[in-house]
N, C-alpha and C positions, 0 to 999 in steps of 0.2 A: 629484594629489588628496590633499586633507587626511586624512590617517588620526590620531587621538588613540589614544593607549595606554593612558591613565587621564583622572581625571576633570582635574587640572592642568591639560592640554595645552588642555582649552578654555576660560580664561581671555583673556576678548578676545578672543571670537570671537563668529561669529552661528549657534546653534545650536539647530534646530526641536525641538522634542517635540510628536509626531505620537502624539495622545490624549492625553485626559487624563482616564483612569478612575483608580487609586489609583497606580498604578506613575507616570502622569502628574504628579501632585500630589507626588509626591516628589520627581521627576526637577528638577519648576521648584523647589524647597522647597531642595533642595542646591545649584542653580546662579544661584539671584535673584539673588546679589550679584558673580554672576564672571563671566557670560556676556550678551551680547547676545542672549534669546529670542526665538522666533516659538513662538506657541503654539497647534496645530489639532487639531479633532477633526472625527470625521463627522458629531456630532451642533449641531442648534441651538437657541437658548435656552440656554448653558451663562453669557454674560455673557462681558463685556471680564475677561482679555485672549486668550479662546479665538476663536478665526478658524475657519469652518466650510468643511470640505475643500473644498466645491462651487462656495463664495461668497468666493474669493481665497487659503483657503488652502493650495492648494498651489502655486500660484503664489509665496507667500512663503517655502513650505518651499524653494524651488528657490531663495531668493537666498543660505540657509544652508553654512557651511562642512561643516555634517553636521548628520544629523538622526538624533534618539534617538528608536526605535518603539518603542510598548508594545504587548505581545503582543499582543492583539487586532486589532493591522493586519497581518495576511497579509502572509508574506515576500516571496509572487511579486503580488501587487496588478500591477495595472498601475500606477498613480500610485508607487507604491514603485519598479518596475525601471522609470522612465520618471525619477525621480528621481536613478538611480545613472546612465543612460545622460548624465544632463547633467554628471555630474560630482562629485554630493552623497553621498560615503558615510551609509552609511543603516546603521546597529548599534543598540544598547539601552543603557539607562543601569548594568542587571544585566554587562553583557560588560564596561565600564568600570570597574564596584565588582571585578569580579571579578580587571581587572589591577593594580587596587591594594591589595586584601583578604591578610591574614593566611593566605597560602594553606593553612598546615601544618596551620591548626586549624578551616579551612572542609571540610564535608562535603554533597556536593550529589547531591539524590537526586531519580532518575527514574523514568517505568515507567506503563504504560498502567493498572493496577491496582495499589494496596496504598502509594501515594509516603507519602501523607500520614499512614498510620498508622504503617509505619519512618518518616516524620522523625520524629514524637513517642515513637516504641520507644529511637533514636537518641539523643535527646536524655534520655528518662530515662533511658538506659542510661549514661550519662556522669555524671548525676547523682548516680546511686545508687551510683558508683564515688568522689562528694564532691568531682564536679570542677564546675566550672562550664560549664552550657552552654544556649544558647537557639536556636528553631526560628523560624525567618525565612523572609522571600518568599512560595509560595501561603500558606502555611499561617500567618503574620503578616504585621508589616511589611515592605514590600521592605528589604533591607540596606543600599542609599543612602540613604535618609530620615534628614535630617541630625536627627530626637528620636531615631534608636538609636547609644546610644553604645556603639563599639565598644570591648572592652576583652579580657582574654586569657583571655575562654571559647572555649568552641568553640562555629562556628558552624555549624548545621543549617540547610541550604538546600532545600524542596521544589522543582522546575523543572519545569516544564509543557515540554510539546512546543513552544510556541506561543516559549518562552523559551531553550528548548535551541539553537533554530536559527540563532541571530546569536551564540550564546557560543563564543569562538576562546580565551578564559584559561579553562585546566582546574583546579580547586580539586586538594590532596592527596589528596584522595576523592571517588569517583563513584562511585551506588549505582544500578543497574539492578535496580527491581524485577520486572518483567515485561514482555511485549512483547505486542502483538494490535492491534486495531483502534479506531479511535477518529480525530475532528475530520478525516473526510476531507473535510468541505468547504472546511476551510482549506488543507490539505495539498496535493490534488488527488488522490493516490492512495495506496493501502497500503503501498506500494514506498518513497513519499517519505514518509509517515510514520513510518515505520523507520529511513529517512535520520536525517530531521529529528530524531526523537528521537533517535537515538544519536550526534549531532553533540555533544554536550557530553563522549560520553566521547572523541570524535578531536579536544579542543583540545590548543594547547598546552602544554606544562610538562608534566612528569613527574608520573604518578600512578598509585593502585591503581583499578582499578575490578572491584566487585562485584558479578557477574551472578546473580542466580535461575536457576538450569538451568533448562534445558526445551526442550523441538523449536525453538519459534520464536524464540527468543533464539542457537540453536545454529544455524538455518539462517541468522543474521545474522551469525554470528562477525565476516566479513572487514567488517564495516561496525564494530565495536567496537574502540576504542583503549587508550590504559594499559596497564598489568600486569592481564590478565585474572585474576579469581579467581572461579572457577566455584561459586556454593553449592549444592550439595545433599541438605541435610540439612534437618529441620525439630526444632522445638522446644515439641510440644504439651502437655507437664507445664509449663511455664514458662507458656505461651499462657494456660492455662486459671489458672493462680497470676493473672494480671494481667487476667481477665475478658475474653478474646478468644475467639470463636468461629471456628471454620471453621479444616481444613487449611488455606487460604492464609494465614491468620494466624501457624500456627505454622512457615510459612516466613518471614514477615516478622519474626517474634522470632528466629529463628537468623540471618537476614541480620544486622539490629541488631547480636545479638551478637558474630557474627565482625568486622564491620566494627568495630567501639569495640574490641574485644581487640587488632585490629590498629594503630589508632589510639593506643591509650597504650600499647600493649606491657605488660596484662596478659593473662595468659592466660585463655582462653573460659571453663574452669571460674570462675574468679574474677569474671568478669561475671556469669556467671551466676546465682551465689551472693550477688553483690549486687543483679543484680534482683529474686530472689526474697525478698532481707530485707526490699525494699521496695514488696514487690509491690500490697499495701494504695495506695500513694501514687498510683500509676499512673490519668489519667481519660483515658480511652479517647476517640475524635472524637465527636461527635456525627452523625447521618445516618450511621453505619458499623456498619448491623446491630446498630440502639443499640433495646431492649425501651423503648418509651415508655407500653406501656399495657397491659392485662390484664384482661377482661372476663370475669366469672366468671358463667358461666350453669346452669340445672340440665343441663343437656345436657353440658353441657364449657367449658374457658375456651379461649376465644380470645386469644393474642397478637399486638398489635399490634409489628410491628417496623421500624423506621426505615432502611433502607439507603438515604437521599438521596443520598450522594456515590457512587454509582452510576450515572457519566453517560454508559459504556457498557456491550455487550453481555458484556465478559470479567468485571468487577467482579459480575452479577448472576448469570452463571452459576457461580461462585464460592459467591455466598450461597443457591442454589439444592441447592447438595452439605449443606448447612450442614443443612437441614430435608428431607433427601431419604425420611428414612423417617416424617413427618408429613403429614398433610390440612395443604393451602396453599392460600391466594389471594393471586394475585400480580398489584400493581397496576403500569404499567408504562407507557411512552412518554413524551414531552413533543416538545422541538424537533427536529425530524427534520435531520441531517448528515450522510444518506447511507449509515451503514454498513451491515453483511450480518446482518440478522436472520435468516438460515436457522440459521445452529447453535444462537441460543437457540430457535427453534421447537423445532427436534428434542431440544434436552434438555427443554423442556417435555411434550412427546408421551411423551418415553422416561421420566419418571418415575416408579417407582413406585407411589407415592403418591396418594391426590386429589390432583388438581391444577384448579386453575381460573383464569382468566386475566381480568383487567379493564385496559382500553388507555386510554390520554388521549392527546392530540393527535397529531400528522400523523405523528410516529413512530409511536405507538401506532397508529393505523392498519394502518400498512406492516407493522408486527408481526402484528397481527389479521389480514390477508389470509394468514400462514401458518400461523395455531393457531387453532382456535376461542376465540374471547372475545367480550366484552361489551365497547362501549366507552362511557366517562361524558363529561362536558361541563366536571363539574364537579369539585374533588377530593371535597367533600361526596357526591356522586353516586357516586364510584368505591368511596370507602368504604363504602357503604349497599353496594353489588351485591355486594363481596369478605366484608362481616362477611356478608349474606343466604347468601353460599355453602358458609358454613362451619357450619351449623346442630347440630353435633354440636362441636363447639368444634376448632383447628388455628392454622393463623398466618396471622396477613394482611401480606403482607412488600413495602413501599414498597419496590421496587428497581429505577427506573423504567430504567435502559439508555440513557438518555437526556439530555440537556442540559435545562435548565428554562425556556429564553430562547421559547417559545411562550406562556409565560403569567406571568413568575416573572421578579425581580430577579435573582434568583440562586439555587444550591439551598437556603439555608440560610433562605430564604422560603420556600421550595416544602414542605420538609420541617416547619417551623412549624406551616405550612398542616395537613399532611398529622397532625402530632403532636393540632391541634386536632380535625380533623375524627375521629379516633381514640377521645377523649377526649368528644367529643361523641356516639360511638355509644354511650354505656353504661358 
């Protein structure tokens, strides 16, 4: 069986890319001129030269020396372990960048909650130390898209679960942000999502990786690789200098910091004092507990706040500590994947605070069947019934728990959505 190490090896050869959503479109973008392509996705109407999986193309993927999957096609599919049984190694174009990449100055960060705000904590923290460095993959362009030209910054990698599980080359650093639940539909179970995600820090090559302490990353230990470095400390003077809310935030600024201190070999105090010179420069994600609106009434204001990239149950429980001692209305569900809404029911019941709950789609349901809520149709409609419940003014907090793919291109439409309809109450 053909195995490639990097992207060289498949020059002259016949090699499928199985999707073509963005990771797709690169994958063919760096190989049009070296490889023999076959190129399939699930979906149809895409246009020549994509092959639809149902209508011959995997039949073509099976005539390929190997075939590069983009995250969105499940490791265990059937048509995927149906393709390895004939003989077609089946890996990613990310596992290939990654056997040729700059290892020393690649940083690649994971974690069920918090990835994408350490890789951008990560990356300014590199900055502000006047080094060069850019944040790649979820959170930009993938790192084989032959428009990023690599050059000797450092590079910040977000990785999804969905990406971690074909990656066998371990970059110089792996950042474990946290650990819980999330895409068991992909996955099959909580056990192998735990796997799967922590499969990037058991590649090979020598490396540090930085865990978040905590129960569940601790009951994982024996499934985590590298040089363990356990963090547990937080960083909420720093947190709040850079506009970041919530304890888990000012975990994610002390991960950053230890990790870049270790990375160039200055010392933590010395990041730290260069994040805070530049704390002003810092723009925080968007959908990540981002204030988009403010509704000043004689009663009280109501704040609207954005936690879109909240697309499961750990991330909202998180933003839920954040406003525990306020009146809330929390809007919440979308694409249902299966996970365990019991524990955010109970931290909804156990809050302090008013609390009041508005659900959207089939998750939002399965939510609703264990807390009392309202559910909407519409986001318009969600928004109406959450600003109605706050009638003395509180926070109305978009933190749906939930994937967006019931109704939504993606979150950063869903959350749009959510920012207009906000802005449209008043």
């Amino acid at each position: 069986m053909f195995r490639p190490t990097g992207f060289a090896d498949l020059r002259g050869r016949r090699v499928g890319v199985f999707g073509f959503g963005v990771e797709g479109r690169a994958t063919v973008a760096r190989l049009r001129d070296v490889a023999d392509l076959v190129v399939v996705d699930d979906r149809d109407g895409l246009g020549a030269p994509v092959l639809v999986t149902s209508q011959g193309g995997f039949d073509a993927l099976a005539t390929c020396d190997v075939v590069l999957k983009s995250p969105g096609i499940a490791r265990r599919r059937a048509d995927v372990l149906e393709l390895e049984a004939r003989g077609v190694t089946v890996t990613s174009a990310l596992n290939l960048w990654l056997a040729d990449a700059p290892r020393d100055r690649v940083v690649a960060v994971t974690g069920t909650k918090g990835k994408s705000t350490t890789t951008t904590l990560i990356e300014f923290a590199f900055r502000s130390l006047g080094q060069r460095a850019r944040a790649l993959g979820n959170l930009g362009q993938p790192p084989y898209d032959p428009a990023v030209e690599i050059g000797d910054e450092w590079l910040v990698l977000e990785v999804s679960s969905f990406q971690s599980v074909d990656v066998t080359h371990a970059p110089a650093f792996v950042v474990v942000t946290s650990l819980g639940e999330d895409h068991l539909d992909w996955h099959g179970s909580l056990e192998q999502y735990h796997d799967d995600k922590l499969t990037l820090t058991r590649a090979d090559g020598a490396h540090v990786t930085f865990v978040a302490d905590g129960p569940t990353p601790r009951a994982n230990h024996a499934r985590i690789g590298g040089e363990i470095r356990w963090i547990d400390d937080a960083e909420p003077a720093l947190a709040r200098d850079l506009g970041l809310l919530g304890a888990h935030n000012a975990r994610n600024v002390a991960l950053a910091l230890h990790v870049v201190a270790v990375a160039t070999g200055h010392p933590r105090d010395v990041v730290r004092d260069a994040m805070r010179a530049n704390a002003t420069n810092y723009v925080s994600l968007a959908g990540r507990l981002t204030l988009i609106h403010v509704l000043h009434t004689p009663e009280g204001a109501v704040r609207f706040v954005d936690d879109g990239l909240a697309t499961a149950p750990l991330p909202t429980l998180a933003a839920l500590d954040v406003f525990d001692d306020e009146p809330l209305a929390l809007i919440a569900g979308g694409f249902d994947r299966g996970v365990d809404y019991a524990p955010l029911a109970n931290a909804l019941r156990a809050r302090p605070s008013e609390t009041h709950v508005v659900t959207m789609g089939p998750a939002g349901e399965r939510l609703g069947a264990l807390v009392a809520a309202r559910h909407a149709t519409t986001m318009d409609e969600a928004v109406t019934l959450a600003r109605g419940a706050l009638p003395r003014g509180g926070v109305v907090l978009f933190s749906p728990a939930a994937p967006s793919f019931d109704r939504y291109a993606n979150w950063e439409e869903r959350s749009r959505d959510f920012a207009r309809a906000a802005r449209d109450a008043g």
